[in-house]
Chimera marker file (.cmm) of the C-alpha trace (Angstrom):
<marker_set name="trace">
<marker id="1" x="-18.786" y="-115.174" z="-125.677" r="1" g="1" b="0" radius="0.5"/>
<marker id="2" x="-18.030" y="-117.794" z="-123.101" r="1" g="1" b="0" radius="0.5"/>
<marker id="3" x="-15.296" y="-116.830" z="-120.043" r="1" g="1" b="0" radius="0.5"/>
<marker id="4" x="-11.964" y="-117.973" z="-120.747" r="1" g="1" b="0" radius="0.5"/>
<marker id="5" x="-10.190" y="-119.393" z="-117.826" r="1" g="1" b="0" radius="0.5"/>
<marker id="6" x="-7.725" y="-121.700" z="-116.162" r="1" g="1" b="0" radius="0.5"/>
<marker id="7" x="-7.559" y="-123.349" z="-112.900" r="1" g="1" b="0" radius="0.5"/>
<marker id="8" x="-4.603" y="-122.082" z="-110.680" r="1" g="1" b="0" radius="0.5"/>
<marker id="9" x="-3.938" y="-124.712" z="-108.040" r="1" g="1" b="0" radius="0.5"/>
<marker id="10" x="-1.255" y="-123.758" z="-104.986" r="1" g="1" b="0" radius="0.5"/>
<marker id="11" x="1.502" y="-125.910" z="-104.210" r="1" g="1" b="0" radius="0.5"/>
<marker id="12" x="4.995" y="-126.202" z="-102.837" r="1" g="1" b="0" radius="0.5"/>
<marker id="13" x="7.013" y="-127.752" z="-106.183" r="1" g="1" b="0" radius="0.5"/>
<marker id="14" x="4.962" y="-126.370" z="-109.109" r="1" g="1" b="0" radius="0.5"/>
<marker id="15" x="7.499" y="-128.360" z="-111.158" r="1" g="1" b="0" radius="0.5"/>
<marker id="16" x="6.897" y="-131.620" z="-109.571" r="1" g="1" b="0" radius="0.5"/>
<marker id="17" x="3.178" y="-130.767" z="-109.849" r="1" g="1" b="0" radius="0.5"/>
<marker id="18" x="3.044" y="-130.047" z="-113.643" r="1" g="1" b="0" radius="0.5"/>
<marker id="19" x="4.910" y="-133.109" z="-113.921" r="1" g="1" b="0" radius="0.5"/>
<marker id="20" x="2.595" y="-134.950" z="-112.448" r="1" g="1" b="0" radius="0.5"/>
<marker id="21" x="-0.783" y="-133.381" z="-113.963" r="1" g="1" b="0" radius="0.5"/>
<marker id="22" x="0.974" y="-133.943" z="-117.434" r="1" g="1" b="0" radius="0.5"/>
<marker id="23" x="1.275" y="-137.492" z="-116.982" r="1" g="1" b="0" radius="0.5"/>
<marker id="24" x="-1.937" y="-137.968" z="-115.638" r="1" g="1" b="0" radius="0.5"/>
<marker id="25" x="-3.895" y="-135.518" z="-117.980" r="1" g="1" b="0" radius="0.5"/>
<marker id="26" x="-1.832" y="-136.176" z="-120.947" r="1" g="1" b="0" radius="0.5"/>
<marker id="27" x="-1.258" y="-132.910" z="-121.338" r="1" g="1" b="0" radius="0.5"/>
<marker id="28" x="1.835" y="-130.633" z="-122.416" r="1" g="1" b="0" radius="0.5"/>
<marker id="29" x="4.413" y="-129.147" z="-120.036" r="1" g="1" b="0" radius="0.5"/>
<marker id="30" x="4.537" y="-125.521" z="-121.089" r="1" g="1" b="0" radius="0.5"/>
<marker id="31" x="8.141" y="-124.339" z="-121.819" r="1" g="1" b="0" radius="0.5"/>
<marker id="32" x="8.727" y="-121.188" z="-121.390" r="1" g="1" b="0" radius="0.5"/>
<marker id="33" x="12.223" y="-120.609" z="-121.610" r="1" g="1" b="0" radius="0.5"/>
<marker id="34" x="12.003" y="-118.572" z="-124.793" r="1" g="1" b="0" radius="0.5"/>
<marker id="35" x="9.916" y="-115.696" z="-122.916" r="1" g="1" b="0" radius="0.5"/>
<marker id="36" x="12.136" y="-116.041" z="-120.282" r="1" g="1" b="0" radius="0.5"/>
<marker id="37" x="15.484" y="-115.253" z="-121.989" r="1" g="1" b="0" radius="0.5"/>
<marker id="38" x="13.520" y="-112.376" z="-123.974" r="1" g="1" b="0" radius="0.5"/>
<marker id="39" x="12.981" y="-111.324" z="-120.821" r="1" g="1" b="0" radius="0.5"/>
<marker id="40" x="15.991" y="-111.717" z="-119.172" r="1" g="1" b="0" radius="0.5"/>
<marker id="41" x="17.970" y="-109.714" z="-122.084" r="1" g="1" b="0" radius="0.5"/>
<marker id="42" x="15.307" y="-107.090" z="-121.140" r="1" g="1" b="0" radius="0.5"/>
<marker id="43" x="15.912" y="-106.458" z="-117.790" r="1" g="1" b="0" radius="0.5"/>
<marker id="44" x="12.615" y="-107.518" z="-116.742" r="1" g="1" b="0" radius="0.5"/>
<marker id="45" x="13.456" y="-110.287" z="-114.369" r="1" g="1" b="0" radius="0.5"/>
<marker id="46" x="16.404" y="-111.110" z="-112.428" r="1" g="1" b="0" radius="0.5"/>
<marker id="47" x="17.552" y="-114.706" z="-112.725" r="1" g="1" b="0" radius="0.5"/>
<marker id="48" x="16.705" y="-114.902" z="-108.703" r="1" g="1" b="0" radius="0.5"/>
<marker id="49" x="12.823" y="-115.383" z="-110.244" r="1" g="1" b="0" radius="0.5"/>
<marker id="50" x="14.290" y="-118.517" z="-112.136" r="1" g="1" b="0" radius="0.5"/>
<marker id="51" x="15.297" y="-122.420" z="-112.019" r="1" g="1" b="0" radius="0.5"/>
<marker id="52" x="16.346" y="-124.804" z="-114.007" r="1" g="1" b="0" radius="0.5"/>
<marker id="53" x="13.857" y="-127.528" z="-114.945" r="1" g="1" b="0" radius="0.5"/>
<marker id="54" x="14.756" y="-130.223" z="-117.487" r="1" g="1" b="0" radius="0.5"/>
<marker id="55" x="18.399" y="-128.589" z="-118.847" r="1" g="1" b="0" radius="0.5"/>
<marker id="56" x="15.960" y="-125.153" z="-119.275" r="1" g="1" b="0" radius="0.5"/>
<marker id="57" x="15.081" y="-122.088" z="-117.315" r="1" g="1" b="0" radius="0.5"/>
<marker id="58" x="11.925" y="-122.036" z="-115.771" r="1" g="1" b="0" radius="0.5"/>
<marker id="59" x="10.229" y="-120.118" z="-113.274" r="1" g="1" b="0" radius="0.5"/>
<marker id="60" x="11.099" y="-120.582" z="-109.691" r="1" g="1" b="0" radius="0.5"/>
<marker id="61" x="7.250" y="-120.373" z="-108.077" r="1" g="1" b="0" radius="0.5"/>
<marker id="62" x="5.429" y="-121.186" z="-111.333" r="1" g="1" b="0" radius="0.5"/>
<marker id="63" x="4.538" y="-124.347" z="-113.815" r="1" g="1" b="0" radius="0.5"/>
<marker id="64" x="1.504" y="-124.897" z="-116.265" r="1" g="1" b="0" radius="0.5"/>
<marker id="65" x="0.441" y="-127.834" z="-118.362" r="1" g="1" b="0" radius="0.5"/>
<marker id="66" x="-2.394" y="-127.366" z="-121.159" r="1" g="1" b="0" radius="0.5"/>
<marker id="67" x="-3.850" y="-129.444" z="-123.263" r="1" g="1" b="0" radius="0.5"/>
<marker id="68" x="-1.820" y="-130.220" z="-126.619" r="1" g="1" b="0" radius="0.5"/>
<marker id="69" x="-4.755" y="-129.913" z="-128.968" r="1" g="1" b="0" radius="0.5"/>
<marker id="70" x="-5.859" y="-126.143" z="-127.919" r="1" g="1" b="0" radius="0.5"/>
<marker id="71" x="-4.095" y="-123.212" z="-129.440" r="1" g="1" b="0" radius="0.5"/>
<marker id="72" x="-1.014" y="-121.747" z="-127.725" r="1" g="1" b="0" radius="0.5"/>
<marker id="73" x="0.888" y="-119.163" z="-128.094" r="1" g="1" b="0" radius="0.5"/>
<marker id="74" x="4.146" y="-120.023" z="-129.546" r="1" g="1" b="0" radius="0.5"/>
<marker id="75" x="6.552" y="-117.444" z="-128.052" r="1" g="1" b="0" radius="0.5"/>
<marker id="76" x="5.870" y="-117.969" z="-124.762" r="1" g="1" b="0" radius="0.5"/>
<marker id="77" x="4.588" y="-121.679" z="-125.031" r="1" g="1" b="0" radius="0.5"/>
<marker id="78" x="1.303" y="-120.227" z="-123.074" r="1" g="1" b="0" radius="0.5"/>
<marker id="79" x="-1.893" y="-122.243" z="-123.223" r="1" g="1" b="0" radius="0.5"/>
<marker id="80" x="-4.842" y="-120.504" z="-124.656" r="1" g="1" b="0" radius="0.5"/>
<marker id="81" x="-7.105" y="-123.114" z="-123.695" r="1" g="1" b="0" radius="0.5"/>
<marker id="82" x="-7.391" y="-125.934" z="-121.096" r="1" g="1" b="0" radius="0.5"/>
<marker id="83" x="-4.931" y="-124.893" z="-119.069" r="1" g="1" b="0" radius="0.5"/>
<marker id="84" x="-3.652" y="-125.564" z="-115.264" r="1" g="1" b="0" radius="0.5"/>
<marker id="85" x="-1.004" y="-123.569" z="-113.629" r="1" g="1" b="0" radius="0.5"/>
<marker id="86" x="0.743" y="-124.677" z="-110.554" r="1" g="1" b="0" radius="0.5"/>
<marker id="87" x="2.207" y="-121.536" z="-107.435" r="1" g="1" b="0" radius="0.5"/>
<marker id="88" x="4.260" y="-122.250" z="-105.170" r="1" g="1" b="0" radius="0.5"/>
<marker id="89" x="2.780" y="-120.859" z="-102.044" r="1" g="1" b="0" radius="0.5"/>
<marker id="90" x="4.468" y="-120.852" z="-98.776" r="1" g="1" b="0" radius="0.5"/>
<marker id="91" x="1.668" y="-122.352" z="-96.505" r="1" g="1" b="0" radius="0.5"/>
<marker id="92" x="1.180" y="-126.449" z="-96.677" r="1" g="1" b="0" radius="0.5"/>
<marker id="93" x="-2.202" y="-128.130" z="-97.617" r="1" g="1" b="0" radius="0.5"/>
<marker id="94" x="-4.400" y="-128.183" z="-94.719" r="1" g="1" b="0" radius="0.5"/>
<marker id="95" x="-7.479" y="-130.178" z="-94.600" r="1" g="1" b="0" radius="0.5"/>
<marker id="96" x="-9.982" y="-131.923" z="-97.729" r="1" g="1" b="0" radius="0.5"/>
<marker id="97" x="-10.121" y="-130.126" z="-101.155" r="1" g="1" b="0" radius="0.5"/>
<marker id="98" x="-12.994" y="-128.124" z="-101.896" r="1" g="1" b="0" radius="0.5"/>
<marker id="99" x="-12.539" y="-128.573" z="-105.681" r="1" g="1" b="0" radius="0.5"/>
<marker id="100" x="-11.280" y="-131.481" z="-106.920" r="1" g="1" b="0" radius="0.5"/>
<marker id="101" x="-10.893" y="-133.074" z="-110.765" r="1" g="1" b="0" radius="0.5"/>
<marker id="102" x="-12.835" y="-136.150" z="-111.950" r="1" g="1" b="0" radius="0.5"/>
<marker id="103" x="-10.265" y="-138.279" z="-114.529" r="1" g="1" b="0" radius="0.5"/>
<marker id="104" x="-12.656" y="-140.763" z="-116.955" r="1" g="1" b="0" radius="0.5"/>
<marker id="105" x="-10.506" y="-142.493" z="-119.316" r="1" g="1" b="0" radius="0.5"/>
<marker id="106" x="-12.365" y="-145.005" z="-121.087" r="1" g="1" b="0" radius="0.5"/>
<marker id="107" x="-13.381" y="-148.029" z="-119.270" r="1" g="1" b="0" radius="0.5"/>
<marker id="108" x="-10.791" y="-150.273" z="-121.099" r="1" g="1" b="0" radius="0.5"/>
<marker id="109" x="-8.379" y="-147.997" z="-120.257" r="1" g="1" b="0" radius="0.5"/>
<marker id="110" x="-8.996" y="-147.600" z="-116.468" r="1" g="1" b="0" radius="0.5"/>
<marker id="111" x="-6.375" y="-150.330" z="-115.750" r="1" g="1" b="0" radius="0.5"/>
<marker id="112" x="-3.815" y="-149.067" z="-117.347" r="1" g="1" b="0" radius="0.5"/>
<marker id="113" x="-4.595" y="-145.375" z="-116.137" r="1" g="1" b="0" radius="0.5"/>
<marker id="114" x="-4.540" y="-146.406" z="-112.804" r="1" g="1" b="0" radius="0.5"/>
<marker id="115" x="-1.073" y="-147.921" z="-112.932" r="1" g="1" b="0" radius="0.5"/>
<marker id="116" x="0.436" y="-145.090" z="-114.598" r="1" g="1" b="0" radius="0.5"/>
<marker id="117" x="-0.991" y="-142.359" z="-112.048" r="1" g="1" b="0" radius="0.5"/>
<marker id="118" x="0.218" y="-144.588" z="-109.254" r="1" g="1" b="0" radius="0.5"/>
<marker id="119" x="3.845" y="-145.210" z="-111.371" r="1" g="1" b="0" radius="0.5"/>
<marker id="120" x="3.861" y="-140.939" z="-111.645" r="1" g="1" b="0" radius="0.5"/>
<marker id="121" x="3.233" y="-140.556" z="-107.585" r="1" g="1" b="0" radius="0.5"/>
<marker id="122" x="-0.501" y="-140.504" z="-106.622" r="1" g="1" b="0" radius="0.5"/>
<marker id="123" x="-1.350" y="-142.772" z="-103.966" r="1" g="1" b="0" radius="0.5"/>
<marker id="124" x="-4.919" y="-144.411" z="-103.482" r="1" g="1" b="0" radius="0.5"/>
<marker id="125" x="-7.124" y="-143.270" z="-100.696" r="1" g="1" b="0" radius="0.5"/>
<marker id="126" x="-10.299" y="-145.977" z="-101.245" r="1" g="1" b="0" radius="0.5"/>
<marker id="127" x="-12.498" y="-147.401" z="-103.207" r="1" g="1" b="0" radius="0.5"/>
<marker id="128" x="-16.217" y="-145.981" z="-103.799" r="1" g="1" b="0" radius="0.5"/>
<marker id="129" x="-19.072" y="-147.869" z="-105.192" r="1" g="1" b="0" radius="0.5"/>
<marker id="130" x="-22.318" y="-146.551" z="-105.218" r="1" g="1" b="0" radius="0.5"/>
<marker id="131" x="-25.582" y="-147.256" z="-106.901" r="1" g="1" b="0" radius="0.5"/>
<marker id="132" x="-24.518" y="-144.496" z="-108.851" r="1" g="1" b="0" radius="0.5"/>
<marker id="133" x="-21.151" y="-145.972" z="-110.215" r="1" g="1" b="0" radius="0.5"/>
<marker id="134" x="-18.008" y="-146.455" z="-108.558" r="1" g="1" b="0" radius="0.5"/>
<marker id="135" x="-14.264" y="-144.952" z="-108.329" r="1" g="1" b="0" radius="0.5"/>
<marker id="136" x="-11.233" y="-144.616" z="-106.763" r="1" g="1" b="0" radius="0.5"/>
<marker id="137" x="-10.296" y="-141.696" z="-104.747" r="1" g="1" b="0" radius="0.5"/>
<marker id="138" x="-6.887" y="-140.855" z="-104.697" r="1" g="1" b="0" radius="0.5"/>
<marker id="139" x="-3.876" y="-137.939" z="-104.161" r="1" g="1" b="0" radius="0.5"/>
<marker id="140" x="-1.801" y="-136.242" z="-106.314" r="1" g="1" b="0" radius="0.5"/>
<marker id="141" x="2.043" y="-136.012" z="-104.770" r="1" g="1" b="0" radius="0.5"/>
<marker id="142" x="1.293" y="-133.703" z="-102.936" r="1" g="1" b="0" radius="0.5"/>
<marker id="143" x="-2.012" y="-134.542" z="-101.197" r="1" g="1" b="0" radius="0.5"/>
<marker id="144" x="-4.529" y="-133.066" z="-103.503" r="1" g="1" b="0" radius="0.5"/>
<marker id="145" x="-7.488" y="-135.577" z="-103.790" r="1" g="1" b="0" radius="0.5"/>
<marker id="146" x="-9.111" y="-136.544" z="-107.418" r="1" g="1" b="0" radius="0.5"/>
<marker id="147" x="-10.883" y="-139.653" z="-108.819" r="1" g="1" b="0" radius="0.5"/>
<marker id="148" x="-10.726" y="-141.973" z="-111.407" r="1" g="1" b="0" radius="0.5"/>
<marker id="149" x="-13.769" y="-142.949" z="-112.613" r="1" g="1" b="0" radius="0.5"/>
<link id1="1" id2="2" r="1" g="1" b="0" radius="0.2"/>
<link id1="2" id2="3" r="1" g="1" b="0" radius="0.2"/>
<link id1="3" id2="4" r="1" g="1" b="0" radius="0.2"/>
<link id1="4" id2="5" r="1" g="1" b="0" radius="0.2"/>
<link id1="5" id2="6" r="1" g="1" b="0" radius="0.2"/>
<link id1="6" id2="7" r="1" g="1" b="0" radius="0.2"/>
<link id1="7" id2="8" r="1" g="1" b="0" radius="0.2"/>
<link id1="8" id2="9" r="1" g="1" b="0" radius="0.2"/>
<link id1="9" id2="10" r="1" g="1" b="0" radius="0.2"/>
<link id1="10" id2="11" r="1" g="1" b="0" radius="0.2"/>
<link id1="11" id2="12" r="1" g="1" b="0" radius="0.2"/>
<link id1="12" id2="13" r="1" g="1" b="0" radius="0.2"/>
<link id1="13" id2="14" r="1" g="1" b="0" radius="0.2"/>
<link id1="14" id2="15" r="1" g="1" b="0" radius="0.2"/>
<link id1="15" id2="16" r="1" g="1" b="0" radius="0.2"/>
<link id1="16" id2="17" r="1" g="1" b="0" radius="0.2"/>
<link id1="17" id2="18" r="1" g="1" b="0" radius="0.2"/>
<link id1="18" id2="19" r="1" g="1" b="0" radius="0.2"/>
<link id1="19" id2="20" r="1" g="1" b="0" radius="0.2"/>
<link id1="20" id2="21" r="1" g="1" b="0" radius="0.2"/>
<link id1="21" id2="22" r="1" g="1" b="0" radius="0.2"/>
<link id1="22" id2="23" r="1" g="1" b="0" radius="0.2"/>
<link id1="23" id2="24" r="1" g="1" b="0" radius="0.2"/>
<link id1="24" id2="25" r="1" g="1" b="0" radius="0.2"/>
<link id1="25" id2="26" r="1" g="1" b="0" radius="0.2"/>
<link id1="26" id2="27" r="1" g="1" b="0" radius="0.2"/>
<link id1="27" id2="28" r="1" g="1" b="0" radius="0.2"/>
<link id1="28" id2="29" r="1" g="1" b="0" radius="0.2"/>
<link id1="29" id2="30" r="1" g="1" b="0" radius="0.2"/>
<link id1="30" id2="31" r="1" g="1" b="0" radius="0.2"/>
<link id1="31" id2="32" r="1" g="1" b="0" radius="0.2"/>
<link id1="32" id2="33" r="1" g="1" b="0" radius="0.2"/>
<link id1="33" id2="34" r="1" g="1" b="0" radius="0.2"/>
<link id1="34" id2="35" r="1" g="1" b="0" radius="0.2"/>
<link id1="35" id2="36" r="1" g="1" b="0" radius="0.2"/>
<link id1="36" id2="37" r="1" g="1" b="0" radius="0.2"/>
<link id1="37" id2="38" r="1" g="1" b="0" radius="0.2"/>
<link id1="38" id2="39" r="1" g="1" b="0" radius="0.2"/>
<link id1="39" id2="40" r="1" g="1" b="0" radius="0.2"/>
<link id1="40" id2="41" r="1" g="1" b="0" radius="0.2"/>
<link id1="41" id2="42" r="1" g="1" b="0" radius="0.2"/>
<link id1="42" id2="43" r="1" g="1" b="0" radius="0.2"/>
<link id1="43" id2="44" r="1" g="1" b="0" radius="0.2"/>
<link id1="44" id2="45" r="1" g="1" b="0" radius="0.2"/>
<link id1="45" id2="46" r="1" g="1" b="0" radius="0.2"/>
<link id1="46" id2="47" r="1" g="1" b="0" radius="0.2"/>
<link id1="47" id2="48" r="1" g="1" b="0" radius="0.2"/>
<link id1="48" id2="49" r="1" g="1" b="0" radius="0.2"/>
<link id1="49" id2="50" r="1" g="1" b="0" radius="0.2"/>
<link id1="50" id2="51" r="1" g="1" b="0" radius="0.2"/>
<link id1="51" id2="52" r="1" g="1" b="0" radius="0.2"/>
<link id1="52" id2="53" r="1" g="1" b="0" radius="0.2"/>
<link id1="53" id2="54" r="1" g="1" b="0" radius="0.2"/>
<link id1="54" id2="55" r="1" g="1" b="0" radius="0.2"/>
<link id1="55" id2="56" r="1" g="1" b="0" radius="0.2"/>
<link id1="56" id2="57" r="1" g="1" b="0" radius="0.2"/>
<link id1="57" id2="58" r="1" g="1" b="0" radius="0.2"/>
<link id1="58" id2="59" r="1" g="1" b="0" radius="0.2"/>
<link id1="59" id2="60" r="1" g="1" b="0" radius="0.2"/>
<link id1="60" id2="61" r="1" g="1" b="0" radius="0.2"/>
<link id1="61" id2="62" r="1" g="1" b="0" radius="0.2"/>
<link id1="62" id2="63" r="1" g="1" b="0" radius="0.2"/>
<link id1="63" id2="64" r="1" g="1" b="0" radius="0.2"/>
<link id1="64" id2="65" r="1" g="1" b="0" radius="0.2"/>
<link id1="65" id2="66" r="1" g="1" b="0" radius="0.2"/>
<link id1="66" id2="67" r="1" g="1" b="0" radius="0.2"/>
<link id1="67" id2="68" r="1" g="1" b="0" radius="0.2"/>
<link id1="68" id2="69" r="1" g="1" b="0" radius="0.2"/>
<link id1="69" id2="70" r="1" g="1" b="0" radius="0.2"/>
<link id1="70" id2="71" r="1" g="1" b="0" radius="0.2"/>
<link id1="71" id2="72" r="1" g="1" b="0" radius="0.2"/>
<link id1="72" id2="73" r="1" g="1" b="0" radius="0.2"/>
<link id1="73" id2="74" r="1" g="1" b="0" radius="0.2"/>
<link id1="74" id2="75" r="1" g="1" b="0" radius="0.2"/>
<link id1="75" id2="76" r="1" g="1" b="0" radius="0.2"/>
<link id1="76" id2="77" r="1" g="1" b="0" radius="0.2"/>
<link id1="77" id2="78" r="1" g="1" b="0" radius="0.2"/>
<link id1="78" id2="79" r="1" g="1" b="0" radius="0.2"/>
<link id1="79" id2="80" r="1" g="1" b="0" radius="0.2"/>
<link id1="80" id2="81" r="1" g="1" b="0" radius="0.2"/>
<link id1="81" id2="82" r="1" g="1" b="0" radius="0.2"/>
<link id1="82" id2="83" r="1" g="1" b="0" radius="0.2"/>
<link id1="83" id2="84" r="1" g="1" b="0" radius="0.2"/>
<link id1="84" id2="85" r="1" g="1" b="0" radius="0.2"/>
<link id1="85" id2="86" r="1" g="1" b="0" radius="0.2"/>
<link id1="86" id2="87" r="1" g="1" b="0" radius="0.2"/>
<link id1="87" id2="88" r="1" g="1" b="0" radius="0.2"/>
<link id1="88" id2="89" r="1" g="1" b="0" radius="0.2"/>
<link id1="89" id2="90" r="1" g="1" b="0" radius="0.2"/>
<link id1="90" id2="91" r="1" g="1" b="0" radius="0.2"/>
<link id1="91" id2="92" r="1" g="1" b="0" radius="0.2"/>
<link id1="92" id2="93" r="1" g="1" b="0" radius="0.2"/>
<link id1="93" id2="94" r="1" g="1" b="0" radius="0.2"/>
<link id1="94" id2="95" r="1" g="1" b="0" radius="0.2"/>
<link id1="95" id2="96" r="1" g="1" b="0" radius="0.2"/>
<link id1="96" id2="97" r="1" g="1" b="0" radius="0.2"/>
<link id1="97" id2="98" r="1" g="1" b="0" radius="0.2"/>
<link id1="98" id2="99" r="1" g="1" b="0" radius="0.2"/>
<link id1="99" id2="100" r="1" g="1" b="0" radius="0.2"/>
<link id1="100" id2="101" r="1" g="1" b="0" radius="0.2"/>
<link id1="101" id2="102" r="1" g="1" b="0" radius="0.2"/>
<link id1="102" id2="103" r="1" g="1" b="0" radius="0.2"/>
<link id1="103" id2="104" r="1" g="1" b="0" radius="0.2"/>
<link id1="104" id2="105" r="1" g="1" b="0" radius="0.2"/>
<link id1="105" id2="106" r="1" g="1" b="0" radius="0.2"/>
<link id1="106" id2="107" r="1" g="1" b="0" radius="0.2"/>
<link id1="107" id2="108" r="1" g="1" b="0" radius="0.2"/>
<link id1="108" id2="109" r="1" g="1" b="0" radius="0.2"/>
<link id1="109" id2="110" r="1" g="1" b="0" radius="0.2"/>
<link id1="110" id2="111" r="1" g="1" b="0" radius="0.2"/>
<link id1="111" id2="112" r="1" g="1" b="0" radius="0.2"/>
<link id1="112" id2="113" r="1" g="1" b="0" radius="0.2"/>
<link id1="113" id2="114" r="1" g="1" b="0" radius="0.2"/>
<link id1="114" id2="115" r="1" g="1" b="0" radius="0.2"/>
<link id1="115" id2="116" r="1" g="1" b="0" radius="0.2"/>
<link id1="116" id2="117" r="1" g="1" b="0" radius="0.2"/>
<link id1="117" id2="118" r="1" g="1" b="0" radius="0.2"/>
<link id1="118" id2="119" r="1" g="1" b="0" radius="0.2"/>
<link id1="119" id2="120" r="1" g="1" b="0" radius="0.2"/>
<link id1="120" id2="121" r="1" g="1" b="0" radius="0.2"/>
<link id1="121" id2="122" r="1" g="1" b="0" radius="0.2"/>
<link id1="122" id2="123" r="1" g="1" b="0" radius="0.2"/>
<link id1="123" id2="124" r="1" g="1" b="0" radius="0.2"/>
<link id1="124" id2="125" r="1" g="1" b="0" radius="0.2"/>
<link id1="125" id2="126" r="1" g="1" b="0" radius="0.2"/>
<link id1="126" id2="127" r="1" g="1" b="0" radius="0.2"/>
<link id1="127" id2="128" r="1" g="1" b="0" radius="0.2"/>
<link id1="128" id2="129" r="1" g="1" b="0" radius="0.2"/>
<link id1="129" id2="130" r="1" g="1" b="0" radius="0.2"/>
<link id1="130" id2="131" r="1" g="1" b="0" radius="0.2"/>
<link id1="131" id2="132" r="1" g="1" b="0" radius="0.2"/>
<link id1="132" id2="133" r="1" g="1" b="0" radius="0.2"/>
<link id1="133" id2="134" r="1" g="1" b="0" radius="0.2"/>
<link id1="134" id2="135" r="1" g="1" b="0" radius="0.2"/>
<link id1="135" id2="136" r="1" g="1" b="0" radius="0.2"/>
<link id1="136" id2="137" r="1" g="1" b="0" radius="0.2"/>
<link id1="137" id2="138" r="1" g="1" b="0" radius="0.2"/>
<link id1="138" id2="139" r="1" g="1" b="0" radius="0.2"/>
<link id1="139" id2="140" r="1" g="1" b="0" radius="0.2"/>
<link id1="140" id2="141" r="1" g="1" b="0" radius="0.2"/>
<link id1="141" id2="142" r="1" g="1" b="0" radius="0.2"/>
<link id1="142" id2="143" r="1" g="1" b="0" radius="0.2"/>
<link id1="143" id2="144" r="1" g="1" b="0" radius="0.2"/>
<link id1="144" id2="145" r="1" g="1" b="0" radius="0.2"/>
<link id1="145" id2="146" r="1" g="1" b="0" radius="0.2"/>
<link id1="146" id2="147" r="1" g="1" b="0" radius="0.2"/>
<link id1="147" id2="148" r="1" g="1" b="0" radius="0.2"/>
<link id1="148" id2="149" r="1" g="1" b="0" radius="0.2"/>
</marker_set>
């Protein structure tokens, strides 16, 4: 049975980040107030692990997005598929990514996609063409590099 998995990427605004990767993915916002205020009547987190995102509690150091065709689970809101989460980590980005995501919308679409990544916050870096195609490297709003193909 294949590996299930998500990519974790580290940031310092995890909200501003799933934002972001929503918009540009298309993807879902996870909400996960509901587990949060099942936990909270628990007394299994302290409201100093929280913010408010949106008019909702969220977590303070933590945001995912997943895609809105895969299953989820609907009490916690929880991906079960293609899923990114976003930590907040203390340090700032230092240097090139060693992993970075390729965006291919179709090629009538390009246009458009580009203007809405730059309307959510990425910024271009440059232009590649190769014999092999060409693309536009750019960053996320927080530096992260990607391309759209």
């Amino acid at each position: 049975m294949p590996m299930h998995w998500k990519l974790v990427i580290d940031c310092a605004d995890p909200h501003r980040q799933a934002s972001f990767w929503a918009s540009a993915l298309e993807y879902a916002v996870e909400d996960h107030s509901t587990l949060i205020a099942r936990l909270l009547s628990a007394g299994a987190v302290s409201e100093d692990a929280l913010t408010e995102v949106d008019g909702h509690p969220a977590w303070r150091t933590l945001a995912a997005v997943r895609h809105p065709e895969d299953p989820f689970d609907p009490v916690s809101d929880t991906g079960l598929g293609r899923r990114i989460l976003f930590q907040a980590v203390p340090e700032p980005k230092t240097g090139k990514n060693r992993l970075h995501l390729d965006l291919h919308p179709a090629p009538a679409d390009r246009p458009a996609t580009l203007t809405r990544l730059l309307t959510a916050g990425a910024t271009t870096q440059r232009e590649v063409t190769e014999p092999g195609g060409s693309w536009t490297v750019m960053q996320d709003p927080e530096g992260n590099e990607f391309c759209l193909h």
